[in-house]
gemmi code that builds the backbone of each chain (N, CA, C; Angstrom):
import gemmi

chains = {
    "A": [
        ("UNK", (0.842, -1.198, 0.000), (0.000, 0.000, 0.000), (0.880, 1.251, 0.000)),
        ("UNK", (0.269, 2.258, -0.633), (1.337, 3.494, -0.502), (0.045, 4.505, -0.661)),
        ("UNK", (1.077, 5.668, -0.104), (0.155, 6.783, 0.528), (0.552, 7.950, -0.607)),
        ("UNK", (-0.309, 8.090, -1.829), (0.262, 9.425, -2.569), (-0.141, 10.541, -2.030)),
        ("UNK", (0.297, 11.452, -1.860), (0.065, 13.222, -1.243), (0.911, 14.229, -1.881)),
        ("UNK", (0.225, 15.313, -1.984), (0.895, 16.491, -3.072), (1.674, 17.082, -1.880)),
        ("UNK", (3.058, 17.295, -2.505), (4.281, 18.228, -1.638), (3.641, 19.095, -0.779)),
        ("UNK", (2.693, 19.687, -1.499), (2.102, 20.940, -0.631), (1.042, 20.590, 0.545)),
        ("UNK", (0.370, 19.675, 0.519), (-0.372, 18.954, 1.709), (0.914, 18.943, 3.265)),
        ("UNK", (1.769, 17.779, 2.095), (3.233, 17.304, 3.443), (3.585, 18.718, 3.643)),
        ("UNK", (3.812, 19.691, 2.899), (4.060, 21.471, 4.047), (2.729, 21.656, 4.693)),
        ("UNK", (1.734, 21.561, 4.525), (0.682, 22.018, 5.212), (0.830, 21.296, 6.621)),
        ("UNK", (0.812, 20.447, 6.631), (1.067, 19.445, 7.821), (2.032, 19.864, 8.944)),
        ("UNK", (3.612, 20.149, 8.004), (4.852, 20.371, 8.941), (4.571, 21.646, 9.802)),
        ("UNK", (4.048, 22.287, 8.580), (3.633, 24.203, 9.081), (2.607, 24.015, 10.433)),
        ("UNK", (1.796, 22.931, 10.523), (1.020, 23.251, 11.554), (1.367, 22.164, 12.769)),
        ("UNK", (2.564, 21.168, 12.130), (2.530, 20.393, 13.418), (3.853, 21.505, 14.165)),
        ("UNK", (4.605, 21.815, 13.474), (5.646, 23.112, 14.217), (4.811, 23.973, 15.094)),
        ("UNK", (3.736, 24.885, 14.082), (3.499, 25.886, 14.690), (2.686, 25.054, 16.542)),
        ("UNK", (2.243, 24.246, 16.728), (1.640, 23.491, 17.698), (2.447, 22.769, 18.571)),
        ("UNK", (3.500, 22.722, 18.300), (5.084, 22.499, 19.052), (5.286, 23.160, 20.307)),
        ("UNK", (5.543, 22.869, 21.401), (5.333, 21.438, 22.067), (3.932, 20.511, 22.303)),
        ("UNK", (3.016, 21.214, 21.855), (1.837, 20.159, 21.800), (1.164, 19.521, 20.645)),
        ("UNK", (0.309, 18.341, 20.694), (-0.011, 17.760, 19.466), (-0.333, 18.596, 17.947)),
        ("UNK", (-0.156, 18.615, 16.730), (-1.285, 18.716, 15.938), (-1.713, 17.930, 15.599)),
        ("UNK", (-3.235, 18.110, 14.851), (-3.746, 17.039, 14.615), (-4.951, 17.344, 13.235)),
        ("UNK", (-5.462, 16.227, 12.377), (-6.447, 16.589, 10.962), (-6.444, 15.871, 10.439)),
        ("UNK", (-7.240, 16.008, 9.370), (-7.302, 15.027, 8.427), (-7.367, 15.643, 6.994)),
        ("UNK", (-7.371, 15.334, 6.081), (-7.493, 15.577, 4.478), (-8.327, 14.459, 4.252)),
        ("UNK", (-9.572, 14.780, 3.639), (-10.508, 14.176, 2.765), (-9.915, 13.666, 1.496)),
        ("UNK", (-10.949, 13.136, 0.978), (-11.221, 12.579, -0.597), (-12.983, 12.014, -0.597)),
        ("UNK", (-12.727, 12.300, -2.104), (-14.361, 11.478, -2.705), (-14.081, 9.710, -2.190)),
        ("UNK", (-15.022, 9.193, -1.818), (-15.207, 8.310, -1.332), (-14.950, 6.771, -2.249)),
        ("UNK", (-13.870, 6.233, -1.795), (-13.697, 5.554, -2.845), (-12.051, 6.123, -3.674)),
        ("UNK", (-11.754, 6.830, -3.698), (-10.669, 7.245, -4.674), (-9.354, 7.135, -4.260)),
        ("UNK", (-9.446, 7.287, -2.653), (-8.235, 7.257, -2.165), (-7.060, 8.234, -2.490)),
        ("UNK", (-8.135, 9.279, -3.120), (-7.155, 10.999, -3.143), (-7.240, 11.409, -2.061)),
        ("UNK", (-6.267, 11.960, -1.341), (-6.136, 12.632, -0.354), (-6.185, 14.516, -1.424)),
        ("UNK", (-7.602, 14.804, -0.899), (-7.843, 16.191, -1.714), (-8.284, 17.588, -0.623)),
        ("UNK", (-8.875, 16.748, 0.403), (-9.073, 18.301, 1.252), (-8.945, 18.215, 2.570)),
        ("UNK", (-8.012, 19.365, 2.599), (-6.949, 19.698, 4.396), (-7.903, 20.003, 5.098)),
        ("UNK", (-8.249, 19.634, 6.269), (-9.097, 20.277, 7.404), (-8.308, 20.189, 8.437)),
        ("UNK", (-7.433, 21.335, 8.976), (-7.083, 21.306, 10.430), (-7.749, 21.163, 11.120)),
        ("UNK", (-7.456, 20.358, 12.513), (-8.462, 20.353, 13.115), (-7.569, 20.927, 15.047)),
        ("UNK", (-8.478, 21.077, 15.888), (-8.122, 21.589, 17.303), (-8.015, 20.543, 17.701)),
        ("UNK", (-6.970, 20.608, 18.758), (-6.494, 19.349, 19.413), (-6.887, 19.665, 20.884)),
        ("UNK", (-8.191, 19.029, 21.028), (-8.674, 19.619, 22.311), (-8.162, 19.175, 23.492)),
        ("UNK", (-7.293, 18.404, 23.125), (-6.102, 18.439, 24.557), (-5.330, 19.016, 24.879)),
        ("UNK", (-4.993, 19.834, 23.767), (-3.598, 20.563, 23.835), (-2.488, 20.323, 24.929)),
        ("UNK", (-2.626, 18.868, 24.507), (-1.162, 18.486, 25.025), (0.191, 17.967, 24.489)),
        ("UNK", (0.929, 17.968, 24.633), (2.419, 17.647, 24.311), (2.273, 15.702, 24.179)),
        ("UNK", (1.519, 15.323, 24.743), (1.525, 13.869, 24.616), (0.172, 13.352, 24.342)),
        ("UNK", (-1.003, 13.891, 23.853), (-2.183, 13.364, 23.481), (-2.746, 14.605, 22.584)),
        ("UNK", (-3.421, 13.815, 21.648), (-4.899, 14.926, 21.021), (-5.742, 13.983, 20.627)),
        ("UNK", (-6.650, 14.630, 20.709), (-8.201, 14.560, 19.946), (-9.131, 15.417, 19.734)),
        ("UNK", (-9.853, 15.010, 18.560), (-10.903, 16.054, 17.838), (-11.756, 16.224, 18.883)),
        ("UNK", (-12.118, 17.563, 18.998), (-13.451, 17.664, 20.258), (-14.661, 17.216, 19.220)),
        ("UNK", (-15.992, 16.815, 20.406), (-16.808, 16.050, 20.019), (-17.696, 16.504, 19.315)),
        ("UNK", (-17.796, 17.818, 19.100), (-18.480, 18.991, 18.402), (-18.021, 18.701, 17.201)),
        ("UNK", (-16.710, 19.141, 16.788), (-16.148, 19.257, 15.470), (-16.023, 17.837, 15.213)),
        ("UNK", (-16.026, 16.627, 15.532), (-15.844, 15.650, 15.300), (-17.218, 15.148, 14.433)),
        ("UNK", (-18.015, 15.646, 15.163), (-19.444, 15.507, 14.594), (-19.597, 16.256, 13.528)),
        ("UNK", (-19.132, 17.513, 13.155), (-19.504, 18.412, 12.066), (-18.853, 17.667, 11.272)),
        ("UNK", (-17.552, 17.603, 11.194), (-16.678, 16.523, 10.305), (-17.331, 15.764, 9.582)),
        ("UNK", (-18.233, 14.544, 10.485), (-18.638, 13.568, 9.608), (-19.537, 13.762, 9.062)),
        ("UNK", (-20.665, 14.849, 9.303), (-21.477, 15.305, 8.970), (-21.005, 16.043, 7.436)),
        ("UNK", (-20.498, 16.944, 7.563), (-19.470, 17.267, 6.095), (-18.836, 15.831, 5.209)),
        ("UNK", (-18.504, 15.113, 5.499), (-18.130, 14.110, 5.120), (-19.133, 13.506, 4.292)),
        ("UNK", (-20.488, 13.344, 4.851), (-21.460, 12.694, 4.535), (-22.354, 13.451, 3.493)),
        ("UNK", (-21.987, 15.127, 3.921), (-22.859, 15.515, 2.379), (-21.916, 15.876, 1.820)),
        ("UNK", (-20.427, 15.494, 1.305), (-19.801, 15.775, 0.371), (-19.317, 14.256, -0.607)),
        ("UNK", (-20.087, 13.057, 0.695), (-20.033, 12.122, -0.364), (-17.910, 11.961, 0.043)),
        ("UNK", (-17.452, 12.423, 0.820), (-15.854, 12.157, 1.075), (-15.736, 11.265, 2.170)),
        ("UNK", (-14.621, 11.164, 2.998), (-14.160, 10.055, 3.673), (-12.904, 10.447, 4.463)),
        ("UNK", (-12.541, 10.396, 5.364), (-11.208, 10.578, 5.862), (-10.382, 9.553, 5.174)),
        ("UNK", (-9.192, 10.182, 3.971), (-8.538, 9.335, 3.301), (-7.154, 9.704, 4.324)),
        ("UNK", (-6.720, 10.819, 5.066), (-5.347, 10.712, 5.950), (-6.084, 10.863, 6.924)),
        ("UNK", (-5.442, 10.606, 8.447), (-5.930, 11.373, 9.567), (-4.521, 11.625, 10.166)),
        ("UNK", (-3.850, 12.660, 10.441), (-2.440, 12.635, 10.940), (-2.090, 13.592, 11.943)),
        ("UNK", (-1.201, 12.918, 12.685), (-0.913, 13.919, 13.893), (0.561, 13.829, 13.938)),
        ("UNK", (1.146, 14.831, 15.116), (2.292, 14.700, 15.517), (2.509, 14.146, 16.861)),
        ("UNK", (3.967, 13.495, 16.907), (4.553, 13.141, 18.321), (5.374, 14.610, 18.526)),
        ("UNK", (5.785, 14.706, 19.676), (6.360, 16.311, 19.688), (7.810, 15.843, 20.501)),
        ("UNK", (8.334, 14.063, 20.881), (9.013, 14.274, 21.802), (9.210, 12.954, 21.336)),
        ("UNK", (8.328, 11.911, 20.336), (8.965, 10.656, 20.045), (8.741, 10.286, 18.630)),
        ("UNK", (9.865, 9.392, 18.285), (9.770, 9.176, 16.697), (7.969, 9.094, 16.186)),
        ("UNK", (7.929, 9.095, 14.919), (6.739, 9.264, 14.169), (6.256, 7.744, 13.850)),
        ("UNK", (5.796, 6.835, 14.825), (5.258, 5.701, 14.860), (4.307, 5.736, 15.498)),
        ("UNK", (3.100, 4.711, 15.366), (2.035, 4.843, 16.385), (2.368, 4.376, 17.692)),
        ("UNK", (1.705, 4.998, 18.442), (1.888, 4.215, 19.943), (0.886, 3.388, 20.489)),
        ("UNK", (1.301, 2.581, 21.542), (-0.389, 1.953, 21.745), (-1.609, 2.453, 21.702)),
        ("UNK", (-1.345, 4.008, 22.642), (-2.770, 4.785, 22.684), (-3.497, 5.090, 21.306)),
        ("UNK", (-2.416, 4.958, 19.939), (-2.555, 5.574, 18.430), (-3.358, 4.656, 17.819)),
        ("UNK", (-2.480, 3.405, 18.322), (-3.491, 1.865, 17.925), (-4.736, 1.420, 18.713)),
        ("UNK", (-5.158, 1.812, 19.388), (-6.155, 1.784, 20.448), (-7.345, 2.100, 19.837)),
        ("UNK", (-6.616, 3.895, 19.344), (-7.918, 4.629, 19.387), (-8.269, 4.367, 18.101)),
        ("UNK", (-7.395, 3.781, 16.904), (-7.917, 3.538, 15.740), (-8.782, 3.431, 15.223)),
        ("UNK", (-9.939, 4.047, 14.535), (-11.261, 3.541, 14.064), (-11.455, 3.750, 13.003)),
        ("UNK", (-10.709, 4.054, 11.670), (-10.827, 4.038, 10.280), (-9.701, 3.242, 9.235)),
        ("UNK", (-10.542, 2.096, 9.794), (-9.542, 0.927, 8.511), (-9.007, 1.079, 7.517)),
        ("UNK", (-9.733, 2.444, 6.877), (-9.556, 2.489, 5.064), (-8.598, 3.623, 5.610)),
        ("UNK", (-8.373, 4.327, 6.338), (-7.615, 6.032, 5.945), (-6.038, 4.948, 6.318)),
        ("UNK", (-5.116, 6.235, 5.634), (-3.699, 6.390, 5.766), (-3.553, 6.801, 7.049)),
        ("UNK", (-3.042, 6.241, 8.292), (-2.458, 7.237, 9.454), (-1.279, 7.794, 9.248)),
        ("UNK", (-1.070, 9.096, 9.195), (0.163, 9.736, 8.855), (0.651, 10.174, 10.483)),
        ("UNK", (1.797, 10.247, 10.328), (2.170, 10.431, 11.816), (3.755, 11.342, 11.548)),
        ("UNK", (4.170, 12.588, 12.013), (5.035, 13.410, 12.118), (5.932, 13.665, 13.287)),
        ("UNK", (7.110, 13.637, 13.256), (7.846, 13.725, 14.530), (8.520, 14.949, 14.579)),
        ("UNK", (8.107, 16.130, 15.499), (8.897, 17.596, 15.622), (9.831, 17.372, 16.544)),
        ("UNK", (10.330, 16.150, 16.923), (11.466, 16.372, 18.224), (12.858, 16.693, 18.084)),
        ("UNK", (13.219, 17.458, 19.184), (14.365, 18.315, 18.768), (15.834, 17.736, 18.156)),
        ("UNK", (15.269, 15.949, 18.468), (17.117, 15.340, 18.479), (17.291, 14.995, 17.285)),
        ("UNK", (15.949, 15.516, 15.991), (16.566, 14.519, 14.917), (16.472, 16.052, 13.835)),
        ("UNK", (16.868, 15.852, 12.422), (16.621, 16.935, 11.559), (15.011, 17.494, 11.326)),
        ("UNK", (15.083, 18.792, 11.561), (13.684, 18.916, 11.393), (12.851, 18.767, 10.172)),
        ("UNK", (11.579, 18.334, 9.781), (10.999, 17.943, 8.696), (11.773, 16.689, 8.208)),
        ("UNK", (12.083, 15.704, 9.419), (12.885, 14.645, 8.814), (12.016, 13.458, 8.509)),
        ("UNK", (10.703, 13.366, 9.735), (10.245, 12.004, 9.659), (8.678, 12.648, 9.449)),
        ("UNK", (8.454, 11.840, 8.253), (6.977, 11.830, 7.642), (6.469, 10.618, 7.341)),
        ("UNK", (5.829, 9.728, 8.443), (5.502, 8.361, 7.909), (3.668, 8.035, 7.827)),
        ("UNK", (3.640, 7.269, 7.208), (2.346, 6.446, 6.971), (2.022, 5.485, 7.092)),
        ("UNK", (0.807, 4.672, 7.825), (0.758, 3.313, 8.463), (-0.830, 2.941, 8.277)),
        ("UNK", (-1.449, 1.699, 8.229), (-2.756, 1.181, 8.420), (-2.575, 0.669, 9.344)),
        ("UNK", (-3.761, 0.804, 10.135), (-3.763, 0.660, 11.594), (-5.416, -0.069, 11.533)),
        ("UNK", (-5.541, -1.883, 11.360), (-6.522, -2.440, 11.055), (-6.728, -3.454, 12.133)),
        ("UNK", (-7.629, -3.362, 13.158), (-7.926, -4.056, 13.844), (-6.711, -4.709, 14.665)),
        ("UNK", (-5.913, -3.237, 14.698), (-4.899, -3.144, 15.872), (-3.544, -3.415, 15.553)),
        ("UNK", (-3.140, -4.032, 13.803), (-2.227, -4.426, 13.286), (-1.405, -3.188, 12.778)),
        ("UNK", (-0.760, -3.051, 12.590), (0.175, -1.536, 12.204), (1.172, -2.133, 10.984)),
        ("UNK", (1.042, -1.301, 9.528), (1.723, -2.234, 8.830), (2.352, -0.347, 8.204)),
        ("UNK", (3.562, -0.249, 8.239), (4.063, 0.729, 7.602), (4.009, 0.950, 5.933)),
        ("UNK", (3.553, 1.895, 5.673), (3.816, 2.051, 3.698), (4.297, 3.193, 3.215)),
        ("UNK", (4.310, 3.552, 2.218), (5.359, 4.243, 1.424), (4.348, 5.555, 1.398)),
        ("UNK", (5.404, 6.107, 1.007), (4.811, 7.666, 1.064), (5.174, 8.177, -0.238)),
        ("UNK", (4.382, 8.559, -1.206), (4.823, 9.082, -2.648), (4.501, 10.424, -2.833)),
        ("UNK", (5.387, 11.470, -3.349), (4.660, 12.607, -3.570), (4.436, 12.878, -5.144)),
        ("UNK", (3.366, 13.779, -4.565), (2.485, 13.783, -6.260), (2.765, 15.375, -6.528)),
    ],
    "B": [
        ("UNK", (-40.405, -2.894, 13.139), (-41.590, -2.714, 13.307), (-41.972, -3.020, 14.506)),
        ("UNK", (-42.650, -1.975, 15.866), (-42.178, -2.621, 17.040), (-44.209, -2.362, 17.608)),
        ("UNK", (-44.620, -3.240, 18.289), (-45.651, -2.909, 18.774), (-45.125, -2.493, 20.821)),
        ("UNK", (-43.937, -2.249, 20.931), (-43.410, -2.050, 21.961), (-44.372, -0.571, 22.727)),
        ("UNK", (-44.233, 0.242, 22.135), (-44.775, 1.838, 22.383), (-43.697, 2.307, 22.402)),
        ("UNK", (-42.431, 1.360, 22.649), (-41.352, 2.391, 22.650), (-40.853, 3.702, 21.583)),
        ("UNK", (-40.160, 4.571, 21.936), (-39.708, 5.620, 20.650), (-38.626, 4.519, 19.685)),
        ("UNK", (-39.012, 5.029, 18.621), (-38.325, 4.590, 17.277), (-37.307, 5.773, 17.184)),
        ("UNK", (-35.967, 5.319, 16.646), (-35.152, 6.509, 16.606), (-34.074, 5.728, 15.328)),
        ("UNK", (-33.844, 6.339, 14.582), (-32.587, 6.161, 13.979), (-31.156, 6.154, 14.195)),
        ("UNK", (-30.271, 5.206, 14.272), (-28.664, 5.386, 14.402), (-28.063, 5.137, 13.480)),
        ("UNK", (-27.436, 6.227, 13.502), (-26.330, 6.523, 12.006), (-24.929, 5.618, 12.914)),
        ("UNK", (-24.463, 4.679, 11.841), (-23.608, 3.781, 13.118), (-22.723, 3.938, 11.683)),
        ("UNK", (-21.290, 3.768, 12.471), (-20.005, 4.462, 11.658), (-19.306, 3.425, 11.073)),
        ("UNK", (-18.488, 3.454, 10.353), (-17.688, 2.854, 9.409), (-17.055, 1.302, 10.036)),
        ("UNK", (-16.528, 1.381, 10.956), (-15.570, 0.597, 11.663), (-16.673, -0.481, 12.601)),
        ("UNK", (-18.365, 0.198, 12.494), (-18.883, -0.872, 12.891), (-20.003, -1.142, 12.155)),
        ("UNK", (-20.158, -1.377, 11.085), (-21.154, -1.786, 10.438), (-20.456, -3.154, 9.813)),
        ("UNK", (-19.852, -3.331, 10.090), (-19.661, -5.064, 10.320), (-20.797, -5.799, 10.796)),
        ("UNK", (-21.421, -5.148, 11.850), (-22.205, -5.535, 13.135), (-23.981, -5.684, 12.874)),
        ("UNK", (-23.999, -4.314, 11.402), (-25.086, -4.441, 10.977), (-25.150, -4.609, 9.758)),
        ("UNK", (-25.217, -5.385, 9.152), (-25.020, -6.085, 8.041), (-24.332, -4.856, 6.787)),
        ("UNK", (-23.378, -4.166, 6.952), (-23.003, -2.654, 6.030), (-23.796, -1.710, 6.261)),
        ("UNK", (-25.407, -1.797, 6.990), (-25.950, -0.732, 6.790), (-25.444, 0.534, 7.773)),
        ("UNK", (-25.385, 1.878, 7.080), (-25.593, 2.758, 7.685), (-25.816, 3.796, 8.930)),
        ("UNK", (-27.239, 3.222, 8.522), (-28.437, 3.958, 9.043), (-29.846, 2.500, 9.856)),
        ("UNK", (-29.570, 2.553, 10.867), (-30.318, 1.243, 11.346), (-31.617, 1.614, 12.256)),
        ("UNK", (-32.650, 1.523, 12.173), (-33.642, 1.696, 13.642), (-33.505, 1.091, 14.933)),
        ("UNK", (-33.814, 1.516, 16.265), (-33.685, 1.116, 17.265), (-34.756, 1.646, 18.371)),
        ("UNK", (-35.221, 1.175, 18.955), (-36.263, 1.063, 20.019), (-35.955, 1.571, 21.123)),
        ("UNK", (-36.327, 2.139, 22.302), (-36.099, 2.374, 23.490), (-36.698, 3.326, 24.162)),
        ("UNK", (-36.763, 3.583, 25.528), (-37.016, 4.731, 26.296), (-36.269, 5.943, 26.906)),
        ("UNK", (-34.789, 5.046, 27.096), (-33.842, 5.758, 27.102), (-32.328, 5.321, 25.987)),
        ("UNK", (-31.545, 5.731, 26.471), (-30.492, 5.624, 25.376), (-30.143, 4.495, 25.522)),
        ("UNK", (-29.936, 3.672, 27.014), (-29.557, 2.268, 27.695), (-29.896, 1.517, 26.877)),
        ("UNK", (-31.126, 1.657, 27.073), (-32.662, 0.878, 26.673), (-32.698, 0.393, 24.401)),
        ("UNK", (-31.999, 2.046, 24.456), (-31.827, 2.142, 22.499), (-30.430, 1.052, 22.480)),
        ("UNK", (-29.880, 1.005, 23.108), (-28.164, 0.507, 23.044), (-28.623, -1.257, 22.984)),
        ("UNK", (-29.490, -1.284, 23.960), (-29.885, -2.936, 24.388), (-30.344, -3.346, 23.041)),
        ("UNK", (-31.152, -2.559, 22.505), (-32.463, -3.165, 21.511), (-31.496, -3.416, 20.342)),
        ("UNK", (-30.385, -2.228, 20.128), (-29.601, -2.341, 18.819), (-28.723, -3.895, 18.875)),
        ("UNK", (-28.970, -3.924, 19.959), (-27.646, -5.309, 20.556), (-28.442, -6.217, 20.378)),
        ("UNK", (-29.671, -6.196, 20.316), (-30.936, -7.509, 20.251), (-31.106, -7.682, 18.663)),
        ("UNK", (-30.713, -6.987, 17.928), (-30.627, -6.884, 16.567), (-29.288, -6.967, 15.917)),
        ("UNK", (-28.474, -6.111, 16.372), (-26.755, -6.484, 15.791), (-25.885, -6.981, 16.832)),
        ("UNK", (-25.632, -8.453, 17.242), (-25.230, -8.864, 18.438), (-23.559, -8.238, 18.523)),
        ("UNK", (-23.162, -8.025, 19.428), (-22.053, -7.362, 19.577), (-21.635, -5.860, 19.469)),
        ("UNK", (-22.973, -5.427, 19.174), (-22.805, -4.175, 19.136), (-22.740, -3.480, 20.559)),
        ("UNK", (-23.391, -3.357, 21.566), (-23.254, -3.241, 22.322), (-21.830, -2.863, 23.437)),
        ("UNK", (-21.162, -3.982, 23.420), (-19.949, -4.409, 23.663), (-19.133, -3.211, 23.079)),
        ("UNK", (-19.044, -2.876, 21.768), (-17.910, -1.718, 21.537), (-18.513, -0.549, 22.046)),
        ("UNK", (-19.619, -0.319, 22.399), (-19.785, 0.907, 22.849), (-20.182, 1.059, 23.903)),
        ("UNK", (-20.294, 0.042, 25.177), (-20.423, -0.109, 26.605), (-19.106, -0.686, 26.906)),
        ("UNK", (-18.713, -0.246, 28.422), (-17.289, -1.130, 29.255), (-18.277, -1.243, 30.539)),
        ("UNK", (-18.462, -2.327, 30.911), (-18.988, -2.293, 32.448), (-20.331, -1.699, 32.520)),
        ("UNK", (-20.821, -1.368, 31.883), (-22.637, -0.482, 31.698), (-22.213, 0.834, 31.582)),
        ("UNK", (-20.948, 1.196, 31.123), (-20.791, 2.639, 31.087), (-20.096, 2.757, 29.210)),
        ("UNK", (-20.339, 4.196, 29.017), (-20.015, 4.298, 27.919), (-18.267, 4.575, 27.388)),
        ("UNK", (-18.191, 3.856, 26.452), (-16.622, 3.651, 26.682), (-16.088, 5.134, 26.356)),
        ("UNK", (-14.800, 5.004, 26.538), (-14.040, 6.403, 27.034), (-14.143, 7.054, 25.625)),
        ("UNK", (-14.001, 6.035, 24.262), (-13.102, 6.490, 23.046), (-14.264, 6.368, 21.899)),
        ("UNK", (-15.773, 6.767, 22.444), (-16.923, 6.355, 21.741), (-17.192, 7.595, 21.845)),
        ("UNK", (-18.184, 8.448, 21.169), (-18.894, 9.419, 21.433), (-20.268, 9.227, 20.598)),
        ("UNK", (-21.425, 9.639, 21.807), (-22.874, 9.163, 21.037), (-23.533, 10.814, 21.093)),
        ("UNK", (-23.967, 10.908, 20.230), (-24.949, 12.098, 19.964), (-26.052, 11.881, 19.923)),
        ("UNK", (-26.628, 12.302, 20.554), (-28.894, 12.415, 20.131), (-29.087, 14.165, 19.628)),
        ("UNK", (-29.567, 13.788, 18.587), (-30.218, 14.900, 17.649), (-28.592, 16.345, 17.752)),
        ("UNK", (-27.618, 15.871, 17.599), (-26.473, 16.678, 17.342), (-25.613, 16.760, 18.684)),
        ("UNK", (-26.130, 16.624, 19.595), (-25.663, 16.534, 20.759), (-24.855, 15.721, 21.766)),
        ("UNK", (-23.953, 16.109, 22.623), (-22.723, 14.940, 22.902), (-23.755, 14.145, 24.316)),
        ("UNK", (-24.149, 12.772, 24.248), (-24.823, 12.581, 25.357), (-23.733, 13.000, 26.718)),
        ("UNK", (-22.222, 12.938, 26.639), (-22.206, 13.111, 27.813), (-22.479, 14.526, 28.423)),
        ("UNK", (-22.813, 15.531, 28.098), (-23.217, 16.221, 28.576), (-24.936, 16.921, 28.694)),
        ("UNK", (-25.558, 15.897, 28.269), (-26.858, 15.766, 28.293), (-27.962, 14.583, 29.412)),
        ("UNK", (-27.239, 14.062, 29.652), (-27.911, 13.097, 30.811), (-27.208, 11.366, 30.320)),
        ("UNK", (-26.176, 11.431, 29.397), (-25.719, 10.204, 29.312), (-26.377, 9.106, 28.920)),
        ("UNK", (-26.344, 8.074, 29.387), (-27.091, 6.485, 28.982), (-28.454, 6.598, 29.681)),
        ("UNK", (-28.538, 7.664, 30.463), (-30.397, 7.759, 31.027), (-30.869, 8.665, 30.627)),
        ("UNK", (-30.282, 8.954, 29.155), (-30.680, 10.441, 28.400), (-32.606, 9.577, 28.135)),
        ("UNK", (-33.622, 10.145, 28.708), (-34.816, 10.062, 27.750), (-34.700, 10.166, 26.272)),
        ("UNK", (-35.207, 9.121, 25.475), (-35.560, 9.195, 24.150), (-36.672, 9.143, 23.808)),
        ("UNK", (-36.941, 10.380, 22.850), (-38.356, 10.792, 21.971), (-38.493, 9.743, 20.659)),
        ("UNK", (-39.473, 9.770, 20.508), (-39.575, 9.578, 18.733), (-39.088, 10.336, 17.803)),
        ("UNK", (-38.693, 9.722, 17.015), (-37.787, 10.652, 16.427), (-36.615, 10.964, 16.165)),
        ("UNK", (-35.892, 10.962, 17.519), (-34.970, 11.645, 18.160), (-33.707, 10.605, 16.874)),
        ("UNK", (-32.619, 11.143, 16.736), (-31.505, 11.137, 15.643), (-30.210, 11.004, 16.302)),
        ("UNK", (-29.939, 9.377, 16.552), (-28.630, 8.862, 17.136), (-27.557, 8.999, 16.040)),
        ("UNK", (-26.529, 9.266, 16.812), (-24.765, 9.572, 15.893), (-23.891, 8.695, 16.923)),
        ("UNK", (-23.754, 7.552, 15.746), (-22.246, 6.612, 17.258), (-20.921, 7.226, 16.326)),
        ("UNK", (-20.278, 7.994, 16.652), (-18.774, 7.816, 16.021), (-17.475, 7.972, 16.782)),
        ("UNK", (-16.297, 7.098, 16.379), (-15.284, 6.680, 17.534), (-14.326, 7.724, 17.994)),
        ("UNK", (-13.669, 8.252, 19.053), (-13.026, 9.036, 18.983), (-12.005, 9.178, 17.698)),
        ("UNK", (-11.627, 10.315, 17.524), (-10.436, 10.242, 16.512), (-9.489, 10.886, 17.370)),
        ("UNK", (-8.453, 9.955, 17.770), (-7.759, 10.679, 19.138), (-6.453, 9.370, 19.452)),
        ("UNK", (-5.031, 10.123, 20.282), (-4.260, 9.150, 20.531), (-3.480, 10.019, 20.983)),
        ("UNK", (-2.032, 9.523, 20.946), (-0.804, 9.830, 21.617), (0.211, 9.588, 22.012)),
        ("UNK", (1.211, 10.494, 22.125), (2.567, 9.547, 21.984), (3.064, 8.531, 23.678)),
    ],
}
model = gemmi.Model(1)
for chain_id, residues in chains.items():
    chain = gemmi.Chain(chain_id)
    for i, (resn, *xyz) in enumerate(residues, 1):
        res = gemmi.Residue()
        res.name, res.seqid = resn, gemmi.SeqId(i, " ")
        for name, pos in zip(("N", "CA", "C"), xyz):
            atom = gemmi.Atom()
            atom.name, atom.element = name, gemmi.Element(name[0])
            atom.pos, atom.b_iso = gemmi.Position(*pos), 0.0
            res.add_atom(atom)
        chain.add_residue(res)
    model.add_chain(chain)
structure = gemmi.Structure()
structure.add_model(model)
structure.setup_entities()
């Protein structure tokens, strides 16, 4: 499996998991349902605003799918940052998993490695974590 | 089709569990309260229940809406249900390092 995304998405991402440094960012990018384009950025608030957890508040979580549903799209990425550990899921990442079909993209801003170094992508299916390629379009 | 009297309500049930109801959607469910809607859906899609209860409580990483609204801040699993009324199960989208 591989994850295609336009250069400019992967800056959209870095720009906001930095600017949210030391705490999570977090979003997703849509697609038409079915296509497996990753076509539209939605930042989203990380209503934890913490350095070691996020999640969508339950409000916007709901508008989300609600948008989702009359645009006929799908969460094709959902991606966040670690701010302090490599860009892999963690248990809590695999836990909370609940969209079989999306790409989990996962970003690491921590200070010990080059910045904008680690940009990875993973399916995260009934708790299995299988890493894939990342192509830019 | 229920000769129960109970309220009829619709649940929009999400991606990751419509395993549970045969792909559909959009499923009907019975009840008086939300408990009561949760039981009936479980009397119809067995196992459903289970992902969205721990112990009779609602799990941490679930969030249920009636008519747009987050039950936990509405009266929870003893939320009264109307006729009508418009269930949303969808899973947290949430984690951490």
């Amino acid at each position: 499996m591989v994850l295609h995304i336009s250069a400019q998405l992967v800056a959209e991402i870095w720009n906001e998991a930095e600017a949210a440094h030391p705490d999570e960012a977090c979003g997703v990018i849509a697609g038409a349902i079915g296509t497996d384009l990753a076509t539209r950025h939605i930042p989203m608030v990380n209503a934890a605003h913490s350095p070691t957890f996020y999640e969508f508040e339950s409000g916007d979580l709901l508008r989300l799918y609600r948008e989702f549903d009359d645009r006929d799209e799908e969460p094709v990425v959902i991606y966040h940052s670690h701010t302090a550990t490599e860009a892999h899921p963690s248990r809590t990442d695999i836990a909370y998993a609940s969209e079989p079909g999306a790409h989990y993209v996962l970003v690491s801003t921590r200070e010990e490695i080059a910045s904008r170094s680690e940009f990875r992508s993973f399916r995260i299916i009934d708790g299995v974590v299988t890493e894939e390629e990342v192509v830019l379009t | 089709m229920s000769n129960s009297g109970n309220p009829t309500v619709e649940v929009r049930i999400p991606t990751i569990l419509r395993p549970y109801t045969g792909g559909a959607k959009l499923v009907n469910a019975q009840g008086s309260t939300l408990r009561d809607v949760i039981s009936d859906l479980d009397a119809n899609h067995t196992g459903l229940a289970e992902r969205l209860l721990d112990g009779g409580a609602l799990r941490r990483f679930i969030n249920l809406y009636v008519n747009d609204e987050d039950v936990r801040f509405i009266g929870g699993l003893d939320l009264v249900i109307k006729d009508g009324d418009s269930i949303t199960i969808l899973p947290a989208v949430a984690g951490g390092c």
